[in-house]
BAMARLUM-423540 format. One line per 8 residues: number of its first residue (from 1); their letters; for each residue x, y, z of C-alpha. Coordinates in Angstrom, 1 decimal. Layout:
NUM> A> X Y Z  ...
This chain:
1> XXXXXXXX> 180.5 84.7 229.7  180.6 83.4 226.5  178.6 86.3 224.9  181.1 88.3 225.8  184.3 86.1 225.0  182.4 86.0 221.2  181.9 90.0 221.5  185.7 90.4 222.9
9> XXXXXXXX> 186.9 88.8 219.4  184.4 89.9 217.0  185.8 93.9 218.5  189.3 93.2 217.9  189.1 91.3 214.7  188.3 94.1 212.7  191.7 95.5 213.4  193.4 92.6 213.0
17> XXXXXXXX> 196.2 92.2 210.7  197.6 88.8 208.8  200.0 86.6 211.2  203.3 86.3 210.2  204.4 82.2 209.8  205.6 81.0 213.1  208.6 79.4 213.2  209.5 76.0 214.1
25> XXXXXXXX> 210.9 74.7 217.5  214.0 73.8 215.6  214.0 77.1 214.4  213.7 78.8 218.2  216.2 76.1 219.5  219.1 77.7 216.4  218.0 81.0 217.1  218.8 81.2 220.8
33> XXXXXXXX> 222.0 82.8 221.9  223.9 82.5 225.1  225.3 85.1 226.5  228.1 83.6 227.3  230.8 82.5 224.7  232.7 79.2 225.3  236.6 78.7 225.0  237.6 74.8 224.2
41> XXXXXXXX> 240.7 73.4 223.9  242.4 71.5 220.8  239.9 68.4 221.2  236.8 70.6 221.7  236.8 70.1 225.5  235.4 73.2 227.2  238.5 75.3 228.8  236.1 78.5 229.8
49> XXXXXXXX> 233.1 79.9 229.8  232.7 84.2 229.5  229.8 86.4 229.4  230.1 88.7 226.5  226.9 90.2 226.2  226.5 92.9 228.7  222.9 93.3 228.3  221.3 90.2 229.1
57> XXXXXXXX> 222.2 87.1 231.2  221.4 84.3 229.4  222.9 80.7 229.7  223.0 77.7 226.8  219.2 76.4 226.3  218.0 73.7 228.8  215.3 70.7 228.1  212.3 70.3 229.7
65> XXXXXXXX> 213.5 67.1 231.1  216.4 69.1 232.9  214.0 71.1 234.7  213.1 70.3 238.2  209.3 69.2 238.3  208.3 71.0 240.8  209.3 74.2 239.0  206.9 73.4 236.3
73> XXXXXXXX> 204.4 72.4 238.4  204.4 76.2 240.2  204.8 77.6 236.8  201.9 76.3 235.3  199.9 76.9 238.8  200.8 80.3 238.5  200.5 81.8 234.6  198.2 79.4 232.8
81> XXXXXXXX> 196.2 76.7 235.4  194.5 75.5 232.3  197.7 75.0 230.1  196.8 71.3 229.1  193.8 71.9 228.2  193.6 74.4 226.4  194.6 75.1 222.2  196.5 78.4 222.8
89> XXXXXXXX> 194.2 80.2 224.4  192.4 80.1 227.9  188.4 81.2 226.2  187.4 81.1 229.9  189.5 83.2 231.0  189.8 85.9 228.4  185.6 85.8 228.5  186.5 87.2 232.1
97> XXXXXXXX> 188.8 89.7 231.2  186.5 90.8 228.0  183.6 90.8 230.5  185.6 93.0 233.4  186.8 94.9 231.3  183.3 95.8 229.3  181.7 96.3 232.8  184.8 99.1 233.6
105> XXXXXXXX> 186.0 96.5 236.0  189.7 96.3 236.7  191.4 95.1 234.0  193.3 91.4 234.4  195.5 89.5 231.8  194.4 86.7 230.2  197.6 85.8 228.3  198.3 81.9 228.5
113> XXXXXXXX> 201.9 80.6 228.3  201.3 79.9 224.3  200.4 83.7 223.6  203.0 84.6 226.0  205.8 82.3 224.0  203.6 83.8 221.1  204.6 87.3 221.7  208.4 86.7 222.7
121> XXXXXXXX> 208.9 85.2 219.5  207.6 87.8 217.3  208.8 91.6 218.5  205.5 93.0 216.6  203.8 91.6 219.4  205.6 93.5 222.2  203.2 96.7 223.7  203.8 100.1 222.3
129> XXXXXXXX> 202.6 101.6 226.1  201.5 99.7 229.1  199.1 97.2 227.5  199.0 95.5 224.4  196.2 97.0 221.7  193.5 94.9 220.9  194.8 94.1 217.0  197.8 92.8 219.0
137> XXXXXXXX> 195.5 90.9 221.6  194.2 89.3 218.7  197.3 88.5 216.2  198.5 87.1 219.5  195.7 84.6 220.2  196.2 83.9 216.4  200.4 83.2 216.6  199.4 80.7 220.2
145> XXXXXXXX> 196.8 78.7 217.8  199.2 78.2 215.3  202.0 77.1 218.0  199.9 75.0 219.8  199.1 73.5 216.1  202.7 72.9 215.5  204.6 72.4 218.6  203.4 70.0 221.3
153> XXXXXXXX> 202.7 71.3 225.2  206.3 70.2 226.2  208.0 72.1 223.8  205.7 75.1 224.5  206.3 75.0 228.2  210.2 74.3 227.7  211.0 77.3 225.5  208.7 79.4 227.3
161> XXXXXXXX> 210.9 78.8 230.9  214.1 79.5 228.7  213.3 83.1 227.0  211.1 84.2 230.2  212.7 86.7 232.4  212.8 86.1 235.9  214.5 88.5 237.6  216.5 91.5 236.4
169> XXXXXXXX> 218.8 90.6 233.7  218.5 86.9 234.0  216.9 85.3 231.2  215.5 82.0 230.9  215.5 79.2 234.0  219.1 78.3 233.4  220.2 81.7 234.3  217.7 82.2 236.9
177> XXXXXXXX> 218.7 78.9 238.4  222.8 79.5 239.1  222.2 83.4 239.4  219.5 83.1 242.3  220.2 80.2 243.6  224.0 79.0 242.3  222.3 75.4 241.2  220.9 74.2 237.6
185> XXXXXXXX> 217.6 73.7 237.1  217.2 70.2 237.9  217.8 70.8 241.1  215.7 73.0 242.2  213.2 72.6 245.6  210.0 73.2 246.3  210.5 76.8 247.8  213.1 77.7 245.3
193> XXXXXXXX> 210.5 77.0 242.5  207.4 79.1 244.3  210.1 81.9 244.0  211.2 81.2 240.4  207.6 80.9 239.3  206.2 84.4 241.3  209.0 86.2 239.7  208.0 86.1 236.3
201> XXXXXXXX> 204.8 88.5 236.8  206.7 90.4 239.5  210.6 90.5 238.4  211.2 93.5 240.5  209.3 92.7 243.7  211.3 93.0 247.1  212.2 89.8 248.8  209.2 90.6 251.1
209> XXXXXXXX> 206.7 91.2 248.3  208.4 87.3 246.9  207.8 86.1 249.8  204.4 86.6 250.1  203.3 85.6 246.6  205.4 82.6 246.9  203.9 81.6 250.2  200.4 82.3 248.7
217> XXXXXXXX> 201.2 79.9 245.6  202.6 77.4 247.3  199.1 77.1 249.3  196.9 77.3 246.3  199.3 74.3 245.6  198.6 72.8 248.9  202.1 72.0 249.6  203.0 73.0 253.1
225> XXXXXXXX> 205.6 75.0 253.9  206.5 77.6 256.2  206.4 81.1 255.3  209.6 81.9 257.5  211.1 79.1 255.2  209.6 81.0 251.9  211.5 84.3 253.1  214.2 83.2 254.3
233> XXXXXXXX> 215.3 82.2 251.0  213.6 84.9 249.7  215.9 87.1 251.2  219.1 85.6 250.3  218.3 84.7 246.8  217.0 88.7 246.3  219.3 90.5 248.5  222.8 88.8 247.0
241> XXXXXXXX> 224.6 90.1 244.0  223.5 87.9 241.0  226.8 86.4 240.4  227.2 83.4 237.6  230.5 81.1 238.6  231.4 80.0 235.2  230.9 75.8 235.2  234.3 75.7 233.0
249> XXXXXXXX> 236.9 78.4 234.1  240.3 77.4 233.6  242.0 80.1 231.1  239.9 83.5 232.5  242.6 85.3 230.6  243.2 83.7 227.3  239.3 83.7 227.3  239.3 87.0 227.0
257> XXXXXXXX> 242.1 87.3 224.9  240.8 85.5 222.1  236.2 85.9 222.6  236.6 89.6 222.6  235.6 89.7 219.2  233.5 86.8 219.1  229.6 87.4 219.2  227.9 86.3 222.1
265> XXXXXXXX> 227.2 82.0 222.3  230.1 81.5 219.7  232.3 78.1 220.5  235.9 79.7 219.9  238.8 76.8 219.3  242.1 77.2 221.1  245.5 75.2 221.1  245.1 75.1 224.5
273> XXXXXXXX> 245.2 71.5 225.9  242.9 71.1 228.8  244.6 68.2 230.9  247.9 70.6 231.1  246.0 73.4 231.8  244.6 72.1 234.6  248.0 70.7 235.8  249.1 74.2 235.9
281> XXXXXXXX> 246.7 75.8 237.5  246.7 73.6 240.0  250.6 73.9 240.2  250.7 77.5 240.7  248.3 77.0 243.3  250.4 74.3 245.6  253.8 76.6 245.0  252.2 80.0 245.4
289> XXXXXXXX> 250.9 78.9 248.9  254.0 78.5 250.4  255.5 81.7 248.4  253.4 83.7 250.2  255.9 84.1 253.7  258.7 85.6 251.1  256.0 88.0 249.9  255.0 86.6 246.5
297> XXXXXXXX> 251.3 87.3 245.7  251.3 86.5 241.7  252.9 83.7 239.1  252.3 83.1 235.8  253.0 80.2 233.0  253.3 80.1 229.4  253.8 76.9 227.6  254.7 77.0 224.0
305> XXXXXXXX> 255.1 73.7 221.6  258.4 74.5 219.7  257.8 73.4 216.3  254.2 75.1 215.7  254.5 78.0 218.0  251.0 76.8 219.4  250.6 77.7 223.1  249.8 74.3 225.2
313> XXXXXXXX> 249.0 76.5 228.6  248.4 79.4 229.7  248.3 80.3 233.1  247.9 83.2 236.0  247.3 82.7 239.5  247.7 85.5 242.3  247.8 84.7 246.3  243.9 85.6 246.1
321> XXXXXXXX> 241.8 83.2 244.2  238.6 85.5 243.6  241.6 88.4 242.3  243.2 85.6 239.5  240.8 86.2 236.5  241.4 89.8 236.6  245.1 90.2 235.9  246.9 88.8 233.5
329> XXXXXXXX> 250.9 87.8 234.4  251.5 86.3 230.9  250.4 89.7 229.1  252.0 91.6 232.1  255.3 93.9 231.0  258.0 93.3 234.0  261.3 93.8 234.4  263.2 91.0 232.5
337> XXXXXXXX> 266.1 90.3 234.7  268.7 88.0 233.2  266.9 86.5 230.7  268.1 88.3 228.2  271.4 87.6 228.4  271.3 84.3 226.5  270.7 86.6 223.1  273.3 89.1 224.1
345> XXXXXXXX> 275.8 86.5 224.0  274.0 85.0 221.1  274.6 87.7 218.9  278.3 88.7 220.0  278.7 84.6 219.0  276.9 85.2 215.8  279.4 88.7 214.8  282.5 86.6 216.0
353> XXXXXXXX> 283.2 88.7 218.9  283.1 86.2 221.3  283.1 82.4 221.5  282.1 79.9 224.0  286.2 80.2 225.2  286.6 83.6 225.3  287.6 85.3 228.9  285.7 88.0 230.2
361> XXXXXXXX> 286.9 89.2 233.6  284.3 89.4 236.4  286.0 92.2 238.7  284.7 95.5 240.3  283.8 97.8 237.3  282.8 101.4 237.3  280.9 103.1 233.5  279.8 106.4 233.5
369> XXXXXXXX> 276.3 106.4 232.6  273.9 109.4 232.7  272.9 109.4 236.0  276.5 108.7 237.1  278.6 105.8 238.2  276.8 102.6 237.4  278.7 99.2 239.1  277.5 96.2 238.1
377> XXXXXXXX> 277.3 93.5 240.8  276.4 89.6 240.8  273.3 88.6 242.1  275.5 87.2 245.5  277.8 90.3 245.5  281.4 88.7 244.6  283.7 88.5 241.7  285.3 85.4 239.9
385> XXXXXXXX> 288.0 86.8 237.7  288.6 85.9 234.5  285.8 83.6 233.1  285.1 82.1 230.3  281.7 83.2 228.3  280.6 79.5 228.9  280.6 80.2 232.5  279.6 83.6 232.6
393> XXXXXXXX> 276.7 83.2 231.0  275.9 79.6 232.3  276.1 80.9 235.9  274.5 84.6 234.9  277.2 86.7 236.3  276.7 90.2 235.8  280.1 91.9 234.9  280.9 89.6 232.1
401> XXXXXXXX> 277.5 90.9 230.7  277.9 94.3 230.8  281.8 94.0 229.1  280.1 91.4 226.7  277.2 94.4 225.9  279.8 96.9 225.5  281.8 94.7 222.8  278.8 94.9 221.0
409> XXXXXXXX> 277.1 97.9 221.3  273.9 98.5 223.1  272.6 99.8 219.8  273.5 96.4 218.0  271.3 94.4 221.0  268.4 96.7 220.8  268.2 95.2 217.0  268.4 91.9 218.1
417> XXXXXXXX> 265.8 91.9 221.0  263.0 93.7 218.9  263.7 91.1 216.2  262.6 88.7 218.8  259.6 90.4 219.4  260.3 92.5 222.5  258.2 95.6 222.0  258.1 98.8 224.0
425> XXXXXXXX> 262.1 99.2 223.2  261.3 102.9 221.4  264.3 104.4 223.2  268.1 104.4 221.9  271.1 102.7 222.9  272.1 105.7 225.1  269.0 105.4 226.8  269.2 102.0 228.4
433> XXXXXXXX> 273.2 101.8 228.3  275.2 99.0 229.4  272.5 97.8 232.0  270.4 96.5 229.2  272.6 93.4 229.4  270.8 92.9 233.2  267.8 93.2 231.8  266.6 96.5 232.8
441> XXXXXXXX> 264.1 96.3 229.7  259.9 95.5 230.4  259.2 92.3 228.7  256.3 90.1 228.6  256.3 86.5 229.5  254.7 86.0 226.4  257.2 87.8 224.4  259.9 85.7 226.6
449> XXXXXXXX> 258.6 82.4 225.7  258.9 83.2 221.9  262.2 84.8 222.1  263.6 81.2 223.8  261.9 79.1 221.5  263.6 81.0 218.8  267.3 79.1 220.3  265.6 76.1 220.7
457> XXXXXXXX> 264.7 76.2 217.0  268.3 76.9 215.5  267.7 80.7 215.7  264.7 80.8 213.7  262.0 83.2 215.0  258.5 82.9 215.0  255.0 84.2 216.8  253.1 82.0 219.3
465> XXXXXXXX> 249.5 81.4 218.4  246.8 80.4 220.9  243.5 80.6 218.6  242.9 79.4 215.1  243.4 83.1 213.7  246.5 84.0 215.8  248.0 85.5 214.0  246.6 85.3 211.1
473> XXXXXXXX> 250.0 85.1 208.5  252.6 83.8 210.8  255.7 85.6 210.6  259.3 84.0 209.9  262.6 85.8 210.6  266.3 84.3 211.4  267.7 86.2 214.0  270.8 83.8 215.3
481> XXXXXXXX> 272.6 81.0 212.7  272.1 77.7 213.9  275.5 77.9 215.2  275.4 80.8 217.7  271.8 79.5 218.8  273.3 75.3 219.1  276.5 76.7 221.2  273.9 78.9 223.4
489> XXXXXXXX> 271.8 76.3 224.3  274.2 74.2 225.2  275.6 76.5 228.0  272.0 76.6 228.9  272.0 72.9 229.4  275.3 72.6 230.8  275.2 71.7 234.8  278.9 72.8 234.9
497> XXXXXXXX> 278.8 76.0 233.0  276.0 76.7 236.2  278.2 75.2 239.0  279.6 78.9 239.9  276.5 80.6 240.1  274.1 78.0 241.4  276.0 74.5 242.4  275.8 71.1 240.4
505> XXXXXXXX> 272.6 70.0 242.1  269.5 72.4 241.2  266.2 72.4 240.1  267.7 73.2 236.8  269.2 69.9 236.4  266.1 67.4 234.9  267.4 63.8 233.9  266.1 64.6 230.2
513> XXXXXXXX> 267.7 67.1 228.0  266.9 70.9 228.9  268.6 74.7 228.9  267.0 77.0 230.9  267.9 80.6 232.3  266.3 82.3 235.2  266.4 85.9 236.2  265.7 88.4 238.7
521> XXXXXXXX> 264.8 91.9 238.5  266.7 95.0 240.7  265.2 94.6 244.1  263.7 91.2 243.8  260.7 92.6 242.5  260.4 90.1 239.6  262.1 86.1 238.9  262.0 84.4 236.2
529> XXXXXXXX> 262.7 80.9 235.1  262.8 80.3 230.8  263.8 77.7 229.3  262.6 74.5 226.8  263.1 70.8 225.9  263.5 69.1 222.2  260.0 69.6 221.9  258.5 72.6 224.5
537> XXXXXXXX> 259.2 75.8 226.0  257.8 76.9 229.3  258.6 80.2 231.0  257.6 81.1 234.4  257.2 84.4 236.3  256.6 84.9 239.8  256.5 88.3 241.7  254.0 91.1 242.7
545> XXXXXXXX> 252.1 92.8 240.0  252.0 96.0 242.6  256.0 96.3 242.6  256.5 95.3 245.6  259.9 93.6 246.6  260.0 89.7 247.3  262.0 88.5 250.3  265.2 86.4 249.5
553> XXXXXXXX> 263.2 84.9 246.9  266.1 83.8 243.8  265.3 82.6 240.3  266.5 79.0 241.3  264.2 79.5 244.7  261.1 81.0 243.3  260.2 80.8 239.5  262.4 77.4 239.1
561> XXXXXXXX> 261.0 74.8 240.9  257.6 75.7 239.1  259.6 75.5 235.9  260.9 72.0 236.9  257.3 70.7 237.9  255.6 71.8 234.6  258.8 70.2 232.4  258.8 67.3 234.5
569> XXXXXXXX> 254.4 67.0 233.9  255.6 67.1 230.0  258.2 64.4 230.1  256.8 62.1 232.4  255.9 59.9 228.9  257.9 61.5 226.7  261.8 61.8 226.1  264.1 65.1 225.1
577> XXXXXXXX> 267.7 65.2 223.4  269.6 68.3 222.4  269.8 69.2 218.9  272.5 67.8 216.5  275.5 70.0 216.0  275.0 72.1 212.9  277.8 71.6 210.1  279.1 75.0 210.6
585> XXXXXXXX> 280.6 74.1 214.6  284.0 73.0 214.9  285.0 71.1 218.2  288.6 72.3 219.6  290.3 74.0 221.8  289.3 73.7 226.3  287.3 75.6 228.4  288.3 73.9 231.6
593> XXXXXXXX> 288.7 70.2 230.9  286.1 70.2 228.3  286.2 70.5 224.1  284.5 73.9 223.1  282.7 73.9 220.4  283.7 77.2 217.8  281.7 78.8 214.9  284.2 77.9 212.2
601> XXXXXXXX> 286.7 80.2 211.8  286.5 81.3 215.7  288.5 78.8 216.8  291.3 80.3 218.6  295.2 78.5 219.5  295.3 76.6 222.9  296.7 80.2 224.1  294.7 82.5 222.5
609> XXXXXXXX> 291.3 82.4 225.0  292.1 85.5 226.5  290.8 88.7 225.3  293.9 91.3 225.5  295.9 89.2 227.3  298.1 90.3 229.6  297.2 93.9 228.5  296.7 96.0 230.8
617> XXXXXXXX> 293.8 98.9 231.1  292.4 102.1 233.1  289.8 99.9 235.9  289.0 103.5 237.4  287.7 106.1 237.1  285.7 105.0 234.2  285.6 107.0 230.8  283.7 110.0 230.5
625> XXXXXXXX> 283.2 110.1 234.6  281.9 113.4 235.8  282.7 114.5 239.7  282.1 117.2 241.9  284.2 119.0 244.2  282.6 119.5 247.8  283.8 122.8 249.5  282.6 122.0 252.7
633> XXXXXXXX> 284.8 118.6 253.2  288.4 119.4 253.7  291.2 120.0 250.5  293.4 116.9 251.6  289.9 114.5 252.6  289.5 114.7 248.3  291.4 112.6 247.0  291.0 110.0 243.8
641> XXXXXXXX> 292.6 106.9 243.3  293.7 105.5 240.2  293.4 101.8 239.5  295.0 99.7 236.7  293.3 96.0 235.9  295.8 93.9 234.0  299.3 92.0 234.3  302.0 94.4 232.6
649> XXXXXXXX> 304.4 95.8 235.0  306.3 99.0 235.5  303.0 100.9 234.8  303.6 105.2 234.1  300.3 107.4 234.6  300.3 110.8 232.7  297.5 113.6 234.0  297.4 116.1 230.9
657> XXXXXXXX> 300.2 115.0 229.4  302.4 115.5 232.9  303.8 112.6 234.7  302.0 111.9 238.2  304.8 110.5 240.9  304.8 106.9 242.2  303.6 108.7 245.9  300.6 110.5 244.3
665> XXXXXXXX> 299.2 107.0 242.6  299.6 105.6 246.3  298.6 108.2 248.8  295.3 109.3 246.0  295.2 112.6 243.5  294.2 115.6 245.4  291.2 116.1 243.4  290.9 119.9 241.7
673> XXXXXXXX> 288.2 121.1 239.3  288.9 121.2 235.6  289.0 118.6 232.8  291.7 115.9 232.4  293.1 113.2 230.1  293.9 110.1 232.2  297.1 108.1 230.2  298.1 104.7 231.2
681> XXXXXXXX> 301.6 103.5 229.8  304.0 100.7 229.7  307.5 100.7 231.0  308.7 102.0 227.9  306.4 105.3 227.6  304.5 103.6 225.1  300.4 104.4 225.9  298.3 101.5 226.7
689> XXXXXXXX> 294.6 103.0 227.8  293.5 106.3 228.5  290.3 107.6 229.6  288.9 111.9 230.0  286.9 112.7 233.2  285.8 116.0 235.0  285.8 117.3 238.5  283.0 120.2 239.3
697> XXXXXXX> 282.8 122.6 241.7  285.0 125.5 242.8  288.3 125.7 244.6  290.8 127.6 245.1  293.3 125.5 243.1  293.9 125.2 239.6  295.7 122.7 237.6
């Protein structure tokens, strides 16, 4: 035998070439790379855990005295018997192989754990074919004298278990551990380990063939256990996907968001802050469960801290818990409801077409839009007459909006809501007409939460950032003066100015100092709830990412309370007080029975909060209206009615330029196609409004 381990070495060391140097265990330790990336929060405390190389599953590196004994005990028993006693390499053992394989036996590996460590570590070491040369044999025999010269049998034994493969993609025992048997590696049993240890010669044996080697190891080991035991486990361990439950996984989305780019085993910083995160999570998951009987499956939350921009949690949860880390409801583009409202009125503040006092009536209105007649309606279906923009937009009524958007221009809004960062708005004015004001635009809640924060810092806009490099050169802009953003936040914080629309008591009313807005898309599809403190802004969305509708479910109802519960998690330590007046408000004049406050200069009479007064206009049909003639109903069943909104009295109509008698405005036109110009005039003859629409379709009459 040891003729022939001396006639083995004296072959292959002819064609041996020089060792490289082997590198240090310190060395190894740097070298290795999870496969995983980690996501911490602001003090370095993990947040999440992601796999982002999709070649290989390999977890952080685990010590030798995290791994369960009697996993290295079957190890040893099963690649290299003689591990402590040998210097690298087993001479017995490769005396046998050199004599079998002299004799044309069949061949066997000799290859201890050193050389096996030996040839992981050094790729020139890896076989060309099926079997290593013999040069290799030998520069490996060489590299596991040298390790065993440096390193100590520990070491040895504990990097070999962590760059082995064991079965399929899953490197090293720390993957091995959770993806076979969902534990780490100190807690692995007796059977568990027989498996572990039989994989490494045979990582693609069937749960049988493991079973069988395992039961066979574990009786050269003389421990006693049953071979149904052995394959049982077997067989669940083999036949299961090999899934790997992140340990940390409480931002799956922002994760993603921000170690996309990151190479695999970085440690990426966020502004994250890992106690609130967790409070939301687990607050979406005590208000979505009840949610469910209306039909909401999804909610998401964005917190933002107002001075920095940097975003303190971030948050989606759907109905189904394994289905969470997959979509995203911060990112998600939904219909925005009446959150945007607050900047309509915003800007018309800002241009001096409106102020806090102004009246805007909230009656049954009729535009002609594109498609046809559009009627804007309140979310509870009533009107409240003439009301002040205080109260309109406080209580989010819908007809006040619209008149508001059309006193500015749809075009003039666009401007302002893609200054606040609301993308995807590529269409004109024309395209998204007066309904704009009701939020028929996609917006993000992301986008949402930095468009608020933008009021709650005195109209000064600025992106969020949730990583150290995002974005990378902050941008400024000023879209509202301090004044139009103060006087707008304080409708938002007034419980009066919501009375109308949602009653004193609501989960909008905190006992510290907040404005908020909620929203809800057409069809209770989508609800919102926005709105920020001194020092945070939190916006909420709850809904169904597949469209469909929610039942009864309300801003106040839905989206709110969450808002409430995360403000209220923020505050419970810490105060909040609204923002001092800038120097360009004036305090005068009454909406109701309280001062108003006026951008200087806007700051009308005591009688002067009306717009047009007492002026009286052309409430239907609307301008530009377009309708059709049906020859199948009856002449005298199509008729049109014209309606005046306004106090004058002794009102005169004119239908191309002819007079139309008292009995005709009563009984309804007899409607007749052509194209007309609709005049409305005062007692005197003198025109007050006037509007052109068409009737389509053929008749026998002709004006």
């Amino acid at each position: 035998m040891r003729i022939a381990a001396i006639l083995f070495f004296a072959a292959v060391s002819t064609a041996a070439a020089t060792a490289g140097a082997v590198p240090s265990y310190e060395q190894v330790r740097r070298m290795h790379r999870p496969s995983e990336s980690l996501l911490v929060d602001r003090s370095g405390e993990v947040l999440h855990e992601l796999r982002i190389d999709p070649a290989v599953r390999r977890l952080a590196w685990v010590e030798i005295g995290a791994i369960s004994p009697a996993l290295l005990q079957a190890v040893v028993r099963a690649e290299d018997r003689r591990f402590h006693e040998h210097g690298g390499v087993d001479l017995r053992a490769a005396a046998a192989a050199a004599a079998r394989r002299l004799s044309g036996g069949t061949p066997r590996g000799a290859s201890t754990i050193t050389m096996q460590l030996a040839a992981m570590l050094d790729p020139g070491l890896q076989p060309q074919g099926r079997r290593r040369s013999l040069a290799q044999k030998w520069r490996q025999a060489k590299a596991a004298w040298e390790l065993e010269a440096l390193w100590d049998k520990k070491r040895i034994l504990e990097a070999y278990l962590n760059r082995v493969y064991f079965f399929g993609e899953l490197q090293g025992i720390g993957a091995a551990a959770r993806g076979l048997f969902g534990k780490e590696p100190h807690g692995l049993n007796r059977v568990e380990s027989l498996l572990l240890a039989t994989l490494i010669r045979a990582p693609n044996a069937t749960a049988d063939e493991a079973a069988a080697r395992a039961a066979a190891l574990g009786r050269a080991l003389e421990w006693e256990i049953p071979s149904t035991r052995i394959r049982g486990q077997s067989v669940r361990a083999l036949a299961a996907p090999k899934l790997i439950a992140p340990p940390a996984d409480l931002a799956p989305h922002l994760a993603r968001r921000l170690l996309k780019a990151a190479p695999p085993g970085s440690r990426v910083p966020s502004t994250l802050d890992a106690e609130l995160q967790l409070s939301v999570v687990e607050l979406l998951a005590v208000h979505l469960e009840p949610l469910r009987e209306s039909r909401v499956g999804e909610a998401a939350v964005l917190v933002a801290a107002n001075p920095s921009g940097e975003v303190l949690a971030y948050a989606s949860r759907t109905s189904d818990p394994a289905r969470s880390r997959f979509v995203d409801g911060v990112a998600a583009r939904r219909q925005a409801g009446s959150t945007l409202k607050p900047f309509l009125y915003a800007a018309a503040l800002d241009r001096r077409i409106l102020t806090a006092a102004s009246l805007l009536e909230d009656r049954p209105l009729d535009l002609s839009v594109s498609g046809g007649i559009y009627q804007p309606r309140s979310y509870d279906g009533g009107h409240a007459g003439p009301v002040s923009v205080r109260t309109a937009l406080g209580s989010s009524l819908n007809v006040p909006a619209v008149k508001a958007a059309e006193l500015l221009g749809v075009e003039a809004f666009l401007g302002v809501l893609r200054a606040l960062g609301v993308e995807g708005l590529g269409e004109s004015g024309d395209f998204y007409g007066p309904a704009l004001a009701l939020g028929t635009a996609d917006v993000t809640l992301w986008e949402l939460v930095a468009a608020y924060r933008a009021l709650a810092n005195g109209g000064e806009w600025s992106a969020l950032r949730a990583g150290p490099e995002e974005p990378p050169a902050p941008l400024t802009r000023r879209v509202f003066s301090e004044e139009a953003a103060f006087v707008a936040a304080d409708i938002l914080a007034d419980r009066e100015a919501r009375r109308l629309g949602f009653g004193l008591e609501n989960v909008l009313s905190t006992r510290y100092w907040t404005a908020a807005k909620t929203g809800t898309s057409k069809d209770l599809r989508d609800n919102w709830c926005i709105g920020f403190s001194e020092a945070y802004t939190v916006g909420v969305w709850v809904g169904n990412y597949s469209g469909e509708p929610m039942w009864d479910v309300s801003g106040v109802a839905g989206a709110a309370p969450i808002w409430r519960d995360v403000m209220d998690r923020l505050h419970r330590r810490e105060s909040s007080r609204p923002a001092a007046p800038p120097r360009g408000l004036v305090r005068g004049g009454h909406t109701g029975a309280r001062p108003e406050w006026f951008l200087r200069g806007t700051d009308p009479p005591p009688a002067g909060v009306y717009l047009a007064r007492g002026v009286a206009r052309i409430a239907y049909p609307p301008d530009e209206a377009i309708l059709s003639f049906d020859p199948d109903i009856p002449r005298d069943r199509q008729k049109l009615f014209f309606l005046a909104a306004g106090g004058a009295q002794h009102l005169r109509w004119t239908l191309n330029g002819r007079p139309l008698p008292p009995a005709v405005i009563h009984t309804g036109w007899e409607i007749v196609p052509g194209r007309y110009l609709l005049c409305l005039r005062d007692g005197d003859g003198v025109p007050i409004d006037e509007i052109r629409f068409s009737v389509r379709g053929a008749s026998a009459r002709r004006p």
